[in-house]
N, C-alpha and C positions, 0 to 999 in steps of 0.2 A: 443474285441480283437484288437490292435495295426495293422496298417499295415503289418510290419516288420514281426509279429507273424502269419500271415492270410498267410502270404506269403512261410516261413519255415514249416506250415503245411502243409498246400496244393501242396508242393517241395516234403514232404517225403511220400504223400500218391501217389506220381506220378500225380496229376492232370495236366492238357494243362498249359499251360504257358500264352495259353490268356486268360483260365477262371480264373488264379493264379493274372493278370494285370486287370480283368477285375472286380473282386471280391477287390481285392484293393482297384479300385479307387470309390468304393461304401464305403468301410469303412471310407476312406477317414481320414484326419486329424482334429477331431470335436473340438479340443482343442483350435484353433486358435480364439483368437475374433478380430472383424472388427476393424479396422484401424479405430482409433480417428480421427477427423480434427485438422490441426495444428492451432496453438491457433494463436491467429490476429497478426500482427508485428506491433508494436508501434515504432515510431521513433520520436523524437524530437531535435530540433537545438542543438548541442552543443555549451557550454561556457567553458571556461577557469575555473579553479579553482575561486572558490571566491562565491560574493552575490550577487543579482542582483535585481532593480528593470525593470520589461519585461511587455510588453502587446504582446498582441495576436489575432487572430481572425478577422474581416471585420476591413480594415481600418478606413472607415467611424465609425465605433463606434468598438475600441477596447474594450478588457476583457485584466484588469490590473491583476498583479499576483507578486511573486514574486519565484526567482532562485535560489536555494543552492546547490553549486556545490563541491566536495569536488577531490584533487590529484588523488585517486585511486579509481575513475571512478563513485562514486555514486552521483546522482542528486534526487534534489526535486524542481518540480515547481507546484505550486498550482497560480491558475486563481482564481478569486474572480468575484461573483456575485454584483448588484449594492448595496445590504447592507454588502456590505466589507464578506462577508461567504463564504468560497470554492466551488465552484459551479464543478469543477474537480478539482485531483490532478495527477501526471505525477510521479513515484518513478523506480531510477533503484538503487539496489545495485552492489558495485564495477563497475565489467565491464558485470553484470548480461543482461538480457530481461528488456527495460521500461515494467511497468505496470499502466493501467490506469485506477481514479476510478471517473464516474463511468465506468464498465470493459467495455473494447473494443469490441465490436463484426465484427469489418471488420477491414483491413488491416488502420491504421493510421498513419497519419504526420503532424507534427504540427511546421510549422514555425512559427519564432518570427519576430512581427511586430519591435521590438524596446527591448535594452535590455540598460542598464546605471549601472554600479557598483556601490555598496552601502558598508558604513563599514562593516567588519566581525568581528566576535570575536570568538572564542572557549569556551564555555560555561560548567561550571562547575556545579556540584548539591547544592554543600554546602551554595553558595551565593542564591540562590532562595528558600534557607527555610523559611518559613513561613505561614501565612495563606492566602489563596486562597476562588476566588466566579467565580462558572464558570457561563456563561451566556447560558441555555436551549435554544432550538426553540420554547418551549411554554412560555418562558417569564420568569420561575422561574429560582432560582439559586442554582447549586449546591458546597455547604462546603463541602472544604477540606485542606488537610496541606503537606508542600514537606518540610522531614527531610533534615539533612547535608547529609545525607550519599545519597539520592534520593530516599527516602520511601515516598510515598503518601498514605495520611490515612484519611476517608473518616469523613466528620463534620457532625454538626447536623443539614442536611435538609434528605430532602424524599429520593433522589436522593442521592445514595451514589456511590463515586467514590474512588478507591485504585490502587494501583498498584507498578511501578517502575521506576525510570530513570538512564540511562547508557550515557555513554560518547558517541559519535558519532563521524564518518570522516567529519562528513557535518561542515561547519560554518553557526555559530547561532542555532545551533537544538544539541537536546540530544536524544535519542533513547526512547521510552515510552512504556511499555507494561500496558494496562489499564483493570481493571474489575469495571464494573458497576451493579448496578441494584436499583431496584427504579427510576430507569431515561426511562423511555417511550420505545422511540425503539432503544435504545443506546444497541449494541451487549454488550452482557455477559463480551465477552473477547474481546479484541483486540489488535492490537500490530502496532506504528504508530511514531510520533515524537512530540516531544517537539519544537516548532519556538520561534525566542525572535528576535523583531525590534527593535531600537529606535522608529521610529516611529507609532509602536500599542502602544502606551502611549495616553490615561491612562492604559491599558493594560500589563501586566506584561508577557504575552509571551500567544501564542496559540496552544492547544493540537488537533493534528490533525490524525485521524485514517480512514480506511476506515470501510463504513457501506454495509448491504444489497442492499442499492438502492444509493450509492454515500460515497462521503466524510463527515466525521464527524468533526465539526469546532469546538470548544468550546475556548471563547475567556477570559482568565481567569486575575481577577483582583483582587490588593493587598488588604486584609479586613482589 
């Protein structure tokens, strides 16, 4: 029985009014669950529209990375480990929460040591059709192919990778929703970006998602 209703009984059988308050505050409200903790605040330097190369971290030995900043407020910066592989990524959409992978657990801030503009481009699906070899963390590679339209359709290795690509606000990146499996501990699904440098050559662009324990790098080259 409800508060409310404990209360309207106990009114019309004439009970005291403290036993009516006091029988209440025993029902009490059970529906309520405990207040979550608010999730960590992530903040990172802002940049101007554009691309950037940035490092970050102990002066004495920066962590290189690079910035994609887009008008209407969405950012990606992903930091590289010393074999050039995302060691974090930094992601907000529009004028959304950063979010960091791997995930935050205490209130963070992340100034930039150093940041330099690099060219942009707006990057379409139909010029990057072809056939692709993504490069594993255990060494193998995974076939696959990106139609005109942005279909990704998984080739002939162990590791099959499919999915999609969509246009993005970012320069240099396209939107990427990915499904794998055969690939070790590469999530089922995910949903992440497409990056293209001039400078990942020989490199033809890198597929970047988050995973269980970090970011997923997969540095994909022309077959």
């Amino acid at each position: 029985m409800s508060r409310a209703m404990t209360s309207r009984f106990l009114s019309r059988t004439g009970a005291p009014l403290v036993l009516v308050s006091l029988l209440s505050a025993c029902f009490g409200n059970h529906d309520d669950a405990p207040a979550s903790p608010p999730a960590p605040v992530v903040k990172v330097t802002e940049l101007s529209a554009g691309a950037y190369a940035v490092s970050a971290g102990d002066a004495a030995d920066p962590t290189a990375g690079k910035y994609y900043a887009a008008a209407d407020g969405s950012r990606l910066l992903v930091l590289n480990n010393s074999a050039q592989r995302a060691s974090a990524t930094y992601r907000r959409d529009a004028n959304g929460a950063w979010l960091r992978s791997p995930e935050a657990k205490a209130d963070t801030a992340l100034d930039l040591l150093h940041s330099s503009a690099i060219p942009t481009k707006a990057l379409a699906t139909a010029p990057l059709a072809g056939s692709y070899a993504a490069r594993l963390d255990n060494g193998s590679a995974a076939l696959f192919s990106i139609g005109a339209g942005g279909e990704i359709t998984a080739g002939a290795s162990p590791c099959k990778l499919s999915g999609k690509l969509a246009t993005s606000s970012l320069p240099n990146a396209l939107k990427l929703s990915l499904a794998a499996s055969g690939c070790g501990d590469l999530a089922a699904q995910s949903e992440g970006l497409l990056v293209a440098d001039d400078d990942y050559a020989p490199a033809a662009f890198r597929l970047i998602t988050s995973g269980a324990g970090g970011p997923v790098d997969l540095w994909a080259y022309p077959e």
